[in-house]
MARKE-169396 format. One record per residue: y, x, z of N, C-alpha, C in turn. Coordinates in steps of 0.05 Angstrom, whole numbers, plus 5000, padded with zeros to 4 digits. Layout:
YXZYXZYXZ ...
# end
This chain:
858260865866857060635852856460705823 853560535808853060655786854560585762 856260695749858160655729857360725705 855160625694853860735661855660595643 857660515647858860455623861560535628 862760715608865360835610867960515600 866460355585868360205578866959945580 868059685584866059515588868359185576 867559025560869258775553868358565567 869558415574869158105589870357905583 868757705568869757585546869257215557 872357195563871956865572871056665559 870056505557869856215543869955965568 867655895576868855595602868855675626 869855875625870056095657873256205658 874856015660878156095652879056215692 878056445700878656425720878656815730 879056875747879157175765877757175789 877556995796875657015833873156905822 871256965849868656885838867656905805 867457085790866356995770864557235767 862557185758860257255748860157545738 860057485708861857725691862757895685 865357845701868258025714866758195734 865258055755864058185779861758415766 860458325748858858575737861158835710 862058645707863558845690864659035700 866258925722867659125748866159275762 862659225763861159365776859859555768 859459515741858459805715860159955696 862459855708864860125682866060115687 866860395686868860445685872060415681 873060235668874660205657873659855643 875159645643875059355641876859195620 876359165602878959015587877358705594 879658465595878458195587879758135569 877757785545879157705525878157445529 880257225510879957025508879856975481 878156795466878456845437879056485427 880756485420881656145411881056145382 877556005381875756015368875355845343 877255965320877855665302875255605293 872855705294870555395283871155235309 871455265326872354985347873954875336 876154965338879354865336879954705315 879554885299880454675262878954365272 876554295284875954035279876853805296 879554015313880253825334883553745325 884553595329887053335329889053645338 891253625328893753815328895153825357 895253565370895553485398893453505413 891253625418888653685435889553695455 889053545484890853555508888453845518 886953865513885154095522885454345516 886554355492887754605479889354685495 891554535505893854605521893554625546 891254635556889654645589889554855581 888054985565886955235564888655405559 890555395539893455655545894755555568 894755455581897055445609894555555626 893255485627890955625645890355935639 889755985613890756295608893456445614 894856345616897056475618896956475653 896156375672894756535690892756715700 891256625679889756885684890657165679 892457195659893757385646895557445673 896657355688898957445706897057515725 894657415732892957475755891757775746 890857805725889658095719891558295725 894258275715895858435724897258505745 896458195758897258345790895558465806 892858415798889858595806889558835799 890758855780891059135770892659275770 894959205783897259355786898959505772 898759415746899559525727900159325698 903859435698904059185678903059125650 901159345646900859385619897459295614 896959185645893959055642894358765644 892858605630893058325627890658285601 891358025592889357835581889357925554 887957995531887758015514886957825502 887557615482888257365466887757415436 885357325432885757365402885457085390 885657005358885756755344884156785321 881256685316880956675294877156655302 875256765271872956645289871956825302 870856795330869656905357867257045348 865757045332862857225327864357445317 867357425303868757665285869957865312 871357605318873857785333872657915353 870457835366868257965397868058265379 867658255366865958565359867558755346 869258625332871358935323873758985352 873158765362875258845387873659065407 871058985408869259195425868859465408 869359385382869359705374871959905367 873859645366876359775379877059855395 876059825426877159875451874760095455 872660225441870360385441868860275472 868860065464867159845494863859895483 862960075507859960045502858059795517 859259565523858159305531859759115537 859658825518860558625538859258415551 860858425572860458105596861057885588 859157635586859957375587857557205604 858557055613857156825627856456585604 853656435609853056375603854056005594 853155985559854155785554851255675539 850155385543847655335543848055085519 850555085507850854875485849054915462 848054745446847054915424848555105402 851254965402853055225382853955395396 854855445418854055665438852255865431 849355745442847255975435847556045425 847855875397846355985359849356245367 852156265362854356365369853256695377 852456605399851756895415849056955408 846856875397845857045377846757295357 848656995347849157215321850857385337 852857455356854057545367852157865379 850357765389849057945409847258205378 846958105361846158195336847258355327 849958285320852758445309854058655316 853658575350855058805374852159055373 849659025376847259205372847859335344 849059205322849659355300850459605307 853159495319854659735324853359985362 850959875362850760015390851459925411 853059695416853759555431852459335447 852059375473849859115489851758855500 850758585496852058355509849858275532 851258285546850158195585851557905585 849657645586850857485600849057385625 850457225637850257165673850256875675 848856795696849056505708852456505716 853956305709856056235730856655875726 856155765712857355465701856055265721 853755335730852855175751851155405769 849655265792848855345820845655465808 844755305795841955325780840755265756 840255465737839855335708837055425703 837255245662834655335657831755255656 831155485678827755385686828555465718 830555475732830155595765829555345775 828955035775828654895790826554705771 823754705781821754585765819354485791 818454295776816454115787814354265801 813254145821810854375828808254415803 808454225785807254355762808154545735 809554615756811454885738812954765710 814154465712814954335682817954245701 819554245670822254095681822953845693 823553785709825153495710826153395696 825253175703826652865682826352615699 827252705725827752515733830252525765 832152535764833652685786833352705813 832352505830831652485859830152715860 827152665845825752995852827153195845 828953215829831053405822832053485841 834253355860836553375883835153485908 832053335915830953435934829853765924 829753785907827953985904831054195897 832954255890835254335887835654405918 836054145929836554275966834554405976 832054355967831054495988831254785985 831654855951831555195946833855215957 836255135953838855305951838655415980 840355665980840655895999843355906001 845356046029847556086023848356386006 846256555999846056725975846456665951 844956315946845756235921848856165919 850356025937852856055939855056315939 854156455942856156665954857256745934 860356805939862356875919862157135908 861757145887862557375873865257525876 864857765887867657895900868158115877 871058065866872258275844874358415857 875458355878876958505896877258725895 874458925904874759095911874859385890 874459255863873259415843876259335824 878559205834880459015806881859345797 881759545812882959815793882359915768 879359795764878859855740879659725714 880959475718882559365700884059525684 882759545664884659815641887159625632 889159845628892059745615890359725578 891359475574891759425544892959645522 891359765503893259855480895359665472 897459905463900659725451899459565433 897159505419897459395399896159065412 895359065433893558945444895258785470 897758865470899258865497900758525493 900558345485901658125486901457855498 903457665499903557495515901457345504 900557115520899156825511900856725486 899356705468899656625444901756305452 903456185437904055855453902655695435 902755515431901255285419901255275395 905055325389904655275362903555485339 902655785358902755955343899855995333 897855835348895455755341894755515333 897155355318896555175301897054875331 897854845336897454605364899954555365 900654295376903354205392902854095418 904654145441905354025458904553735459 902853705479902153405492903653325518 903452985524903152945548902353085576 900853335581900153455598901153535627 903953615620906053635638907153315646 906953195631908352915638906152825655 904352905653901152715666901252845691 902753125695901453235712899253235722 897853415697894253525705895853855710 895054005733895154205743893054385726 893954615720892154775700891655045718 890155185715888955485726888255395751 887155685755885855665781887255565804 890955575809892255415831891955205822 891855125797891254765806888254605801 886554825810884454735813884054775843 884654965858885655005885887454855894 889154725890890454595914889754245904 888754155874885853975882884553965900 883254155902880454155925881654215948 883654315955884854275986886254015987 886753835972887853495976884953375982 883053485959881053235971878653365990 878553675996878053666026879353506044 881253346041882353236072881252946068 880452916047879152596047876852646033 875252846036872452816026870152636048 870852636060868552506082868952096075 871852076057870651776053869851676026 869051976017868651965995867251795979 864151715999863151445978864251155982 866051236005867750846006868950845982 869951055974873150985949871451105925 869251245919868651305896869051135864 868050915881868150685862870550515857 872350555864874750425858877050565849 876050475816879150675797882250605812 882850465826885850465836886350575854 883550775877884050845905883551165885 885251295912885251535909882151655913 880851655908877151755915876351975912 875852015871874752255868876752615872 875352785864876053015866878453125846 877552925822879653015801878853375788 876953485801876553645789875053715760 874353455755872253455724872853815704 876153655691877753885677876954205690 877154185707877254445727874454565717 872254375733869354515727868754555696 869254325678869354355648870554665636 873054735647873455025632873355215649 872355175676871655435697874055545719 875655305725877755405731878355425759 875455355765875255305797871155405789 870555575818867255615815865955395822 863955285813861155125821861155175849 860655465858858855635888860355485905 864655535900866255485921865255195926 865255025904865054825913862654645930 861554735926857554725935858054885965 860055025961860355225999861955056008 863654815997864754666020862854436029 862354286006860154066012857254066035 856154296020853854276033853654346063 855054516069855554476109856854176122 858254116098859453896112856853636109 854953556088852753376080851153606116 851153766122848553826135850653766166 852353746174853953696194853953396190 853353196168853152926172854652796157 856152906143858552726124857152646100 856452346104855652186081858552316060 860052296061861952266028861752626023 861552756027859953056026858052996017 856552916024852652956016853152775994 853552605986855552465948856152655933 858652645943859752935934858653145920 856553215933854453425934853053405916 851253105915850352975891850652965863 853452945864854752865835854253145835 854253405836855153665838852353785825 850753585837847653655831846753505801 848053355800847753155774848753365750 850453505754851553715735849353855727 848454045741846654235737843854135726 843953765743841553615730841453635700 843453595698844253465658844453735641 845453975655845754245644842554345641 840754285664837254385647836354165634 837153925628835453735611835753875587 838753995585840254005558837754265543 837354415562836254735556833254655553 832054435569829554415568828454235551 830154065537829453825524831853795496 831254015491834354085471834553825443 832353625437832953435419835053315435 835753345455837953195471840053155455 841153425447843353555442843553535413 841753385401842153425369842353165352 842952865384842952645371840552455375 838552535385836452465393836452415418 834652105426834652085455832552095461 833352155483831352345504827952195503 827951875500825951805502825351785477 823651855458823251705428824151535427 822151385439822151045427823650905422 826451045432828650885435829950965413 828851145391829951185373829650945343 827950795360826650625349829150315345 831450275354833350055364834850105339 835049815332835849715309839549675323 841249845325844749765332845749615312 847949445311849549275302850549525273 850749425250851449595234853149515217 854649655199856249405173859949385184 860649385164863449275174864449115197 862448905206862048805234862449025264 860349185247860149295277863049435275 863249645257865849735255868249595261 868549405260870749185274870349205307 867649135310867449155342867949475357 867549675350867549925349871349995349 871849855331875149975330876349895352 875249565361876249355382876149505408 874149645417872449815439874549975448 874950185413876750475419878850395423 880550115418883750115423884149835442 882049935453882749755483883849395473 881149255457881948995443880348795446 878848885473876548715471876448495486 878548385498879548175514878148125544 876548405548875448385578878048585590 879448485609881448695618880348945634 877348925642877749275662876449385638 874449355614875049555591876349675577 879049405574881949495568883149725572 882349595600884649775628883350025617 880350085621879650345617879650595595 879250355571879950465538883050605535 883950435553887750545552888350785572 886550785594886351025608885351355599 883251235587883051465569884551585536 885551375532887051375510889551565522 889651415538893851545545893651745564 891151855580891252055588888952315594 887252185570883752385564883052355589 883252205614881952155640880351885647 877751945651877151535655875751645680 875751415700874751375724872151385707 870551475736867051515733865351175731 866451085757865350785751866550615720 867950675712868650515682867650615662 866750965654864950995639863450875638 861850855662859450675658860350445646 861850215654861749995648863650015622 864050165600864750105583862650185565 861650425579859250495553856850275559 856450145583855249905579855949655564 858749605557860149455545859049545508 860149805508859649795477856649805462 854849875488852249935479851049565481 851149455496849349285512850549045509 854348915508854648775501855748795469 856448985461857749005429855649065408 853249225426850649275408851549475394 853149625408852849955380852050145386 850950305369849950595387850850675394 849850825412850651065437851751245431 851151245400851651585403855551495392 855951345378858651265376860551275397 859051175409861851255443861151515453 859151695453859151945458860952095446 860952035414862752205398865352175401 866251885410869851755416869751925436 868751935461869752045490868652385483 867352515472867652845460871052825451 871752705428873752745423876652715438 876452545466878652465471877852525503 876152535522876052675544876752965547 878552995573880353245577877253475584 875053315599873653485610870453465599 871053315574868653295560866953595563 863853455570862753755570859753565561 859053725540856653575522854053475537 853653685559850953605575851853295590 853353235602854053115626854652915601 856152855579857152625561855252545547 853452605544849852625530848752485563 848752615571847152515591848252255599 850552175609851251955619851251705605 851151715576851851535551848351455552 846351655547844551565547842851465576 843851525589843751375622844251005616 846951025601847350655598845750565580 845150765559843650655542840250505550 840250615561836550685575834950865563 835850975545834951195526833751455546 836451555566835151765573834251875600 834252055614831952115639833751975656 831451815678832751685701834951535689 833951365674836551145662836550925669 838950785673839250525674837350345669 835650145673832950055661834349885636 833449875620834649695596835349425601 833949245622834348955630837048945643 838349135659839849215680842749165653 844149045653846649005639849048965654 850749145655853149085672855348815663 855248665677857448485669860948465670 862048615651864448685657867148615676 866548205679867648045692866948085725 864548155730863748165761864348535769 863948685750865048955761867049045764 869248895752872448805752873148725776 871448485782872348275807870948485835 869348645825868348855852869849105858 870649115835871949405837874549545830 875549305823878349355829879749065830 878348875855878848685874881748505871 883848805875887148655883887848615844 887348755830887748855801889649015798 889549215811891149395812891049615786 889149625781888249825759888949675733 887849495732889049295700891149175701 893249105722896249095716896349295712 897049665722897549955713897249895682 894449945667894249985645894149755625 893949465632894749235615896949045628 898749195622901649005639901848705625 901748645603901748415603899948215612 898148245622897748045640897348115675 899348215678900648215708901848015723 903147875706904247625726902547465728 898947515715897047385725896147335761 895047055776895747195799891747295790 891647425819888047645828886447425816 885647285813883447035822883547025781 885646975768885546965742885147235719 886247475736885947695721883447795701 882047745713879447895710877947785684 878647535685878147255659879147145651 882847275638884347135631883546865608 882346825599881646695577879946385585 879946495615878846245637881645985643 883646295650885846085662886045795650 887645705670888745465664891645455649 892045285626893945415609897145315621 897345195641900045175657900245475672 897945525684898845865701899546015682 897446075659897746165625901246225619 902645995616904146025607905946145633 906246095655907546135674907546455679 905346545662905146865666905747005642 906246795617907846835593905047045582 903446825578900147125574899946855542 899646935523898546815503895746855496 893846815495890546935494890746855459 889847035449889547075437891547175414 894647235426896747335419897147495434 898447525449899447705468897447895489 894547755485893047885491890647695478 888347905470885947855456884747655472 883747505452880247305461878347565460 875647415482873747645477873147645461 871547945453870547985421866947855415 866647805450863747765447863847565477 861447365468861647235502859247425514 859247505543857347745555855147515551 854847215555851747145566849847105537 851347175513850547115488849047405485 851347615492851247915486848547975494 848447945525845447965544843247845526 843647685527840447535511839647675486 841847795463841247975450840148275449 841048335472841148505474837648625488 837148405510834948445514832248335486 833548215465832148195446831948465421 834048575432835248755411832249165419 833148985458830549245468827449125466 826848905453824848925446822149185439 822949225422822149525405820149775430 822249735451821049925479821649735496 821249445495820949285516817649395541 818449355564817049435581817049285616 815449215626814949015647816349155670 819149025674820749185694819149335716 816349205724814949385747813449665737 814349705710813149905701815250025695 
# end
């Protein structure tokens, strides 16, 4: 096999994994000899909270990878190389340290990403050195899936159809490192050390372990073997935060800890054998990759701009006002209980059900009147699996701002998506216990009750729990006054 490179680096970022990867698989396929690294990248880091529950995914997740390289390699002195400090520095004197004539990375399509590996790919040619990166973060990027007038989508159905009809089980197929893991070079002594712990890169210990979110590739694997056994009812329960439904893999795909391919190789035989909650499944899977080429093809996306102009054009709630409503939103105060419920879910565990995104970022956009981009930036900071394409995309989905969006007339009403979707109230006793001894029928609109049940459930409204901050049928009428600006004849 052709081995033009005596030394070769493979350098992780949202690919925290050893099977299937991209990378690794070419790195192992052109040299000789393999070091990998992980670089815990303080222009990231410094701007993130000391408790980052994500920070701490990613060293517990490294620290398997690190035990996996060395058991691939058979040798105790090969493992993960870990460095701290900034990533355009550390990539290149490490490659000219280890006399690495190329490194591997898979591709990252963020905008500070790119700009990143520019200057990266610049620095390493200084020194003679080539950077190879590879598709692996999704199934299809880019420009591989375009209109028959050779232009991107912006609109997803023609997207999904046109996604199935290319994909191949070639486009799936696993990248095999198996057979090549000998070339995993042992680390220099100077280079030979454990995963850094938290506190030694500036971080403390979170909730994580208490939450039990499973980190590395085993617990992105025995995820996806729980909800293989209930993927086929998958679109009955999708929508209901209190039923066991989704995959739970978000975290997983966000830092690479499980492949795209594997998962696209379980779904799609099962959607072509007939399983509606598969062919969903499948969907959402496709929605990824959807939001990952808007990002590349329509890059004002990514810079604060929505997708449609015109909508840049909306006058949001502004002023100390809004900032009251805005604080109310982030600390779960807004006296609708499944926003509550949801604001507190993500608060206490960087996790929100898929159906409550929506209806909270419909809440803060549509009934509170604030911009979009404000709850994009709360849930960047505080989602475990925030990943910029997909949190850009979905925010401006409620907004109506961006491709295949919500139509702007379309307003979720928080009281009826409550009473649909989590029925018994199982989800808002969990995360707003005081009003539990509410019975079902009152939950949803405590502020309705009648003040003998009221007290009988020891619920004070407007003490013990908030008045709303806004009435929704006031909110609506504004709101569709507010979309004036790009008002448009629903049949259009």
């Amino acid at each position: 096999m052709e081995t033009p490179f005596s030394c070769g680096l493979v350098w992780l970022r949202r690919d925290l994994r050893v099977s299937d990867h991209a990378a690794l698989h070419q790195a192992l396929k052109h040299c000789q000899r393999v070091h990998v690294v992980f670089v815990f990248d303080t222009e990231i880091l410094d701007a993130l909270p000391r408790t980052d529950r994500r920070v701490e995914f990613i060293r517990e997740s490294l620290v398997e990878v690190d035990v996996q390289l060395r058991e691939l390699a058979g040798h105790p002195q090969a493992g993960l190389i870990v460095r701290h400090g900034v990533a355009q520095d550390k990539i290149v004197k490490l490659a000219q340290h280890l006399q690495a004539q190329a490194v591997f990375a898979n591709h990252d399509d963020e905008p500070l990403a790119l700009a990143r590996d520019i200057q990266v790919r610049g620095h390493l040619a200084d020194h003679g050195i080539v950077l190879h990166t590879f598709k692996d973060h999704v199934v299809f990027e880019r420009n591989e899936v375009l209109t028959q007038m050779a232009k991107p989508f912006s609109v997803f159905t023609p997207y999904k159809n046109a996604w199935l009809k290319k994909v191949t089980p070639e486009d799936l197929q696993a990248f095999d490192v198996a057979p090549l893991t000998k070339r995993l070079a042992p680390r220099p002594d100077d280079l030979a050390h454990p995963v850094p712990s938290l506190q030694a890169i500036g971080f403390e210990p979170t909730n994580l372990k208490a939450l039990k979110i499973p980190t590395g590739e085993s617990g992105a694997q025995a995820l996806l073997q729980d909800f293989l056994t209930r993927i086929d009812q998958y679109e009955d329960t999708r929508n209901f935060p209190a039923v066991k439904g989704p995959s739970y893999l978000s975290v997983h795909l966000r830092f690479g800890t499980v492949s795209i391919r594997q998962l696209a190789r379980e779904a799609h035989p099962r959607m072509l054998a007939g399983s509606t909650g598969a062919s969903v499944w499948l969907s959402e899977l496709i929605w990824r990759d959807f939001y990952v080429q808007v990002l590349h093809n329509f890059a004002h996306v990514g810079h604060g701009q929505s997708f449609k102009p015109d909508y840049n054009a909306i006058h949001w709630e502004h002023g100390p006002h809004a900032h009251k409503l805005f604080d109310a939103w982030c600390e779960a105060r807004t006296g609708y209980p499944l926003v509550d419920a949801a604001m507190r879910q993500l608060n206490q565990t960087g996790y929100m059900h898929n159906r409550l995104r929506m209806v909270v970022a419909s809440f803060l956009v549509k009934d509170l009147g604030i911009d979009w981009r404000w709850g994009e930036k709360y849930f960047a900071t505080h989602l475990n699996d925030f990943d910029l394409s997909a949190n850009n995309g979905g925010w401006q989905w409620a907004s109506s701002s961006g491709c295949d969006a919500q139509p702007y007339f379309r307003i979720f009403n928080p009281i009826s998506q409550s009473e649909k979707f989590d029925p018994e109230g199982k989800f808002i006793r969990r995360y707003v216990p005081e009003l539990a001894a509410l019975s079902t029928k009152d939950l949803h609109a405590p502020w309705l009750t009648k003040p003998l049940e009221l007290q009988a459930a020891e619920v004070v409204i407007g003490k013990t729990y908030p008045y709303p901050i806004v009435d929704h049928a006031e909110a609506r009428e504004k709101t569709l006054e507010r979309y004036a600006v790009v008002k448009k004849k629903p049949s259009e």
